[in-house]
Structures are given as structure tokens and as C-alpha cells.
C-alpha positions as CSV (number, residue, x, y, z in Angstrom):
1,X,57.1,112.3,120.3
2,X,60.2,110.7,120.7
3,X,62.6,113.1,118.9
4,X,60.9,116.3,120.5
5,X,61.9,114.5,123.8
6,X,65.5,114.4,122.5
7,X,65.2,117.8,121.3
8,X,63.6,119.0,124.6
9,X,66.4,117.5,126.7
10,X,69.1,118.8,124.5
11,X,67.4,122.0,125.2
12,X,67.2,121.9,128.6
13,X,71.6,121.4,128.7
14,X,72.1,123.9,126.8
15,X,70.0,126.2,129.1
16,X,71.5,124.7,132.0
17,X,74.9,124.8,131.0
18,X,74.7,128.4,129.3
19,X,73.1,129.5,132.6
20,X,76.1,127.5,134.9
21,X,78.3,129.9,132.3
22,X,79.8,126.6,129.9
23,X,78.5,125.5,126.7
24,X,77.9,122.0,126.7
25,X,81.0,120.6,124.6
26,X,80.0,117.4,122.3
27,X,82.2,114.6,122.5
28,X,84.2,114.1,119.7
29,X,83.5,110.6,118.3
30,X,86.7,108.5,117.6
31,X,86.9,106.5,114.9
32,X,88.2,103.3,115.4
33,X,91.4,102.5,114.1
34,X,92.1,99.4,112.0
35,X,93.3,95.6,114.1
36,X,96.9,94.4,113.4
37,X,95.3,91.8,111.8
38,X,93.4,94.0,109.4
39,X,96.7,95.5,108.8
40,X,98.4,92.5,108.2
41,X,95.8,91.4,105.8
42,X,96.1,94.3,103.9
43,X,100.5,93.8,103.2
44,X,101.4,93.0,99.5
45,X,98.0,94.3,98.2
46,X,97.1,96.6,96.0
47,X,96.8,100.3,96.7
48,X,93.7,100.3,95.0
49,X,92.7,96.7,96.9
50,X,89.6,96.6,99.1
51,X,91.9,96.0,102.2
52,X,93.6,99.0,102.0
53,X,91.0,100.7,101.0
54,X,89.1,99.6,104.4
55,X,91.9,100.8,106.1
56,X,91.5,104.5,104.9
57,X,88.0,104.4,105.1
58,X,88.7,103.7,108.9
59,X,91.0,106.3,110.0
60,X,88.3,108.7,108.1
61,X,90.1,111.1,106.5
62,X,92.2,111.2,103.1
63,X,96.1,110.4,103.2
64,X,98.9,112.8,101.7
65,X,100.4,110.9,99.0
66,X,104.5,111.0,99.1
67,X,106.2,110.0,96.0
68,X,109.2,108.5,96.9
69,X,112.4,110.4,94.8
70,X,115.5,108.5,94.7
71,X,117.4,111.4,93.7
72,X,115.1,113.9,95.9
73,X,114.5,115.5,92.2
74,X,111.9,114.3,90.0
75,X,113.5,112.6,86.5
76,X,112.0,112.6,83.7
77,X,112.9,109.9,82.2
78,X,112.6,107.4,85.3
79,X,109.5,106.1,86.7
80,X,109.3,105.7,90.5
81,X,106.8,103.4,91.5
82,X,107.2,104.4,95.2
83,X,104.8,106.0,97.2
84,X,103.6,106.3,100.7
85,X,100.1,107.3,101.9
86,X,100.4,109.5,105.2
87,X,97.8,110.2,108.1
88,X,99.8,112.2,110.2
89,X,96.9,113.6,112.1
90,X,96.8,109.6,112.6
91,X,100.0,108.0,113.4
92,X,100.4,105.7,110.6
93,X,101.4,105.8,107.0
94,X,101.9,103.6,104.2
95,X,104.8,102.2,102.4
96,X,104.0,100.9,98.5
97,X,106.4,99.4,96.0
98,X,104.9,97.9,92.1
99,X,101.8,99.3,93.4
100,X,102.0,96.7,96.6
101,X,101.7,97.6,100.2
102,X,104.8,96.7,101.6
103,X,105.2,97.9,104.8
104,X,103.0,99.7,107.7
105,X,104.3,102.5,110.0
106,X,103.0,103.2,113.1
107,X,104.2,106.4,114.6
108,X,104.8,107.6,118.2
109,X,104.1,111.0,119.5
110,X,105.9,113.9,117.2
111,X,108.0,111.5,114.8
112,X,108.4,113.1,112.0
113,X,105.4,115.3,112.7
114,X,103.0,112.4,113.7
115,X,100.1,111.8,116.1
116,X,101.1,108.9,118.3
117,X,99.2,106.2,116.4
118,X,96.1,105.5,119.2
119,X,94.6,101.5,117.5
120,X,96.4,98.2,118.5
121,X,100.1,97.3,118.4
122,X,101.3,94.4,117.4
123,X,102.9,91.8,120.1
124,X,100.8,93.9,123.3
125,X,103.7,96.4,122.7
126,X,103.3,100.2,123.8
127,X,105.2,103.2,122.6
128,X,106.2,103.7,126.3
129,X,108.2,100.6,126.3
130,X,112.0,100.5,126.7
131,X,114.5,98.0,124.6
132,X,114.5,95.8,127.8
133,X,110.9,95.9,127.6
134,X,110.7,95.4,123.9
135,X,113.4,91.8,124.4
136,X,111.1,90.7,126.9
137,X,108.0,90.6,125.1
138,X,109.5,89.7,121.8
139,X,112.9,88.1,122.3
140,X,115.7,88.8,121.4
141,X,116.0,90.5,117.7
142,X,117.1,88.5,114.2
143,X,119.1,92.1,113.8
144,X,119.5,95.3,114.7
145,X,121.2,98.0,112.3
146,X,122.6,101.3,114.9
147,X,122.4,104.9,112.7
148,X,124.4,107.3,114.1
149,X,123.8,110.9,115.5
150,X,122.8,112.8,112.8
151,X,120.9,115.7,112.0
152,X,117.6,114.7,110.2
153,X,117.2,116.2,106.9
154,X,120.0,118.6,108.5
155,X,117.7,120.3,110.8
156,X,117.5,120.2,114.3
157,X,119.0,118.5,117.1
158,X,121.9,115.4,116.3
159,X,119.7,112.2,117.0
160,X,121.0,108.3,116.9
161,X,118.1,105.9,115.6
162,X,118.6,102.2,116.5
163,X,116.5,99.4,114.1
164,X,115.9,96.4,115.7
165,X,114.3,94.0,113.0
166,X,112.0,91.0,114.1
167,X,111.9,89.7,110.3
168,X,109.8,86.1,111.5
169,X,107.3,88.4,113.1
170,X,107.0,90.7,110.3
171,X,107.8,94.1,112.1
172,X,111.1,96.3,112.7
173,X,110.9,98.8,116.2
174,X,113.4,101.8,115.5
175,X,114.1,103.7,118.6
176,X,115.3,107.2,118.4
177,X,117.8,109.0,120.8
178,X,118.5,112.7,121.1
179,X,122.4,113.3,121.9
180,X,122.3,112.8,125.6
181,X,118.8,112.1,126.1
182,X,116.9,109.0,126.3
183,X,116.0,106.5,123.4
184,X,112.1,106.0,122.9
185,X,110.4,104.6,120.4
186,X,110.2,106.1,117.4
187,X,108.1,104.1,115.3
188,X,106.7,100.2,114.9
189,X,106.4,98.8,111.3
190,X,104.8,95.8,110.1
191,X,106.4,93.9,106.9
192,X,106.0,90.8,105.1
193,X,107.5,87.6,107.8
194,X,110.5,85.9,106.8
């Protein structure tokens, strides 16, 4: 009786809404996207560990898997044993090393092709906040490396990334800056605390 209820009232909006002239639209469920501190669990394991393995699980689709060339051309006779799993659609990716997840990137809107990454930050930051912002919630930073403008992989317009590195935190912020625009974060990364 129950489920010919639901089917009755499912129905019924649908000949409502067809005769209103829209088709009811489902929602789209969102999955929910892993804690910081399931993230955090999950540095220096295994790819093939059950805490990484969680975390793809939750963002629900399956990664791209980059293998990182140092030479941009594979070698034959040289192994490299880094790789990065990549959600795009998702905002984050993975950074491995001996097989070891060593670092987490979380990605704003359009950085390097990303979603903005929509689960928890670390440290209540958000990808709208500014460098004053960023010192204020976190200090000031144990370094900060300055790239200059450059055209990324020699395409489009010169950009300037700044890196500033909380290494007791375990996380780097890089902010990105088009030639006379204005910086915004590019991405957040979790890493192994110093």
C-alpha cells in the first residue's frame, strides 16, 4: 500500500508539473566529501590502503591516474614511482611517492581545470580568503617561496604563484595572480607536519 502511495504521489507531480509546463527536476544527491581529518588519516598510506580507498569511494567516482615524468618523456630504463590520482570534476587530487600518499590538493574554482573542491578545509579557511585573511587565521607562515610570472605549460596568460608553507600544520596555500589582476587562492594542500 505504501509504495503505490509513493508511486501515486510521484504521479500526481509529474501531472502537475507537466500540466504547469516543467518537468519536475530530481535533486541531484551530493555525496559527501571526505573530513580533513579523514584526509589527514589517510597521508603516508598506501595507495592501495583502506584509507585512501575510503576516500575514493566517497567522492564516488574513479580518479585519472597521472604518472609523474621527470623528463616529461617516459624512459625506459627508469622507474617512476610517482603518481597522482585526480578528481577534477571534484577539486582534489592526490600526490603519491614509494607507493605513499604524500600530499592532498584541494583545488579552487578553474585551477588547472578543477571544480572548486566543495568538503571541509583545514584551519575554517575558505577559497575566498585573502593572504591577510589566511595570516590571521593561521599566523604568520614558516615560509613562503614567490614564482614569478610565467606562462603555465606556455599557454595562456603570464601568472605569478605565491607558496606560503605552514610546515607544523601540515599544509602549503599557493595563491595565484594573473599579471595585473588579483591573487586568489589557487589551491590548499595537506602534507605530513614538521
Amino acid at each position: 500500500m505504501f509504495r503505490i502511495a509513493t508511486s501515486f504521489a510521484g504521479l500526481l507531480g509529474l501531472i502537475v508539473c507537466s500540466a504547469a509546463g516543467t518537468a519536475p527536476v530530481p535533486k541531484e544527491k551530493e555525496t559527501p566529501r571526505p573530513t580533513v581529518a579523514a584526509l589527514r588519516q589517510a597521508m603516508n598510506k598506501s595507495h592501495l590502503g583502506k584509507e585512501v580507498r575510503a576516500i575514493g569511494k566517497q567522492l564516488g567516482e574513479t580518479p585519472v591516474i597521472d604518472y609523474f615524468l621527470w623528463s616529461g618523456v617516459p624512459e625506459t630504463d627508469r622507474e617512476d614511482d610517482h603518481f597522482f590520482l585526480i578528481w577534477k570534476s571534484k577539486g582534489i587530487d592526490m600526490s603519491f611517492f614509494d607507493g605513499k600518499l604524500r600530499a592532498i590538493f584541494l583545488y579552487n574554482e578553474g585551477a588547472d581545470g578543477h571544480n572548486r573542491y566543495a568538503g571541509e578545509l583545514p584551519e575554517v579557511l575558505s577559497f575566498d580568503d585573502d593572504v591577510a585573511a589566511i595570516e590571521k587565521k593561521l599566523g604568520k607562515p614558516d615560509d613562503v617561496t614567490e614564482l614569478p610570472f610565467r606562462r603555465i605549460l606556455g599557454k595562456g596568460p603570464e601568472v605569478a604563484d605565491v607558496i606560503y608553507d605552514y610546515d607544523q600544520k601540515g599544509l602549503s596555500i599557493t595563491t595565484r595572480q594573473p599579471k595585473g589582476g588579483q591573487a586568489r587562492i589557487h589551491d590548499i594542500s595537506l602534507k605530513k607536519a614538521r
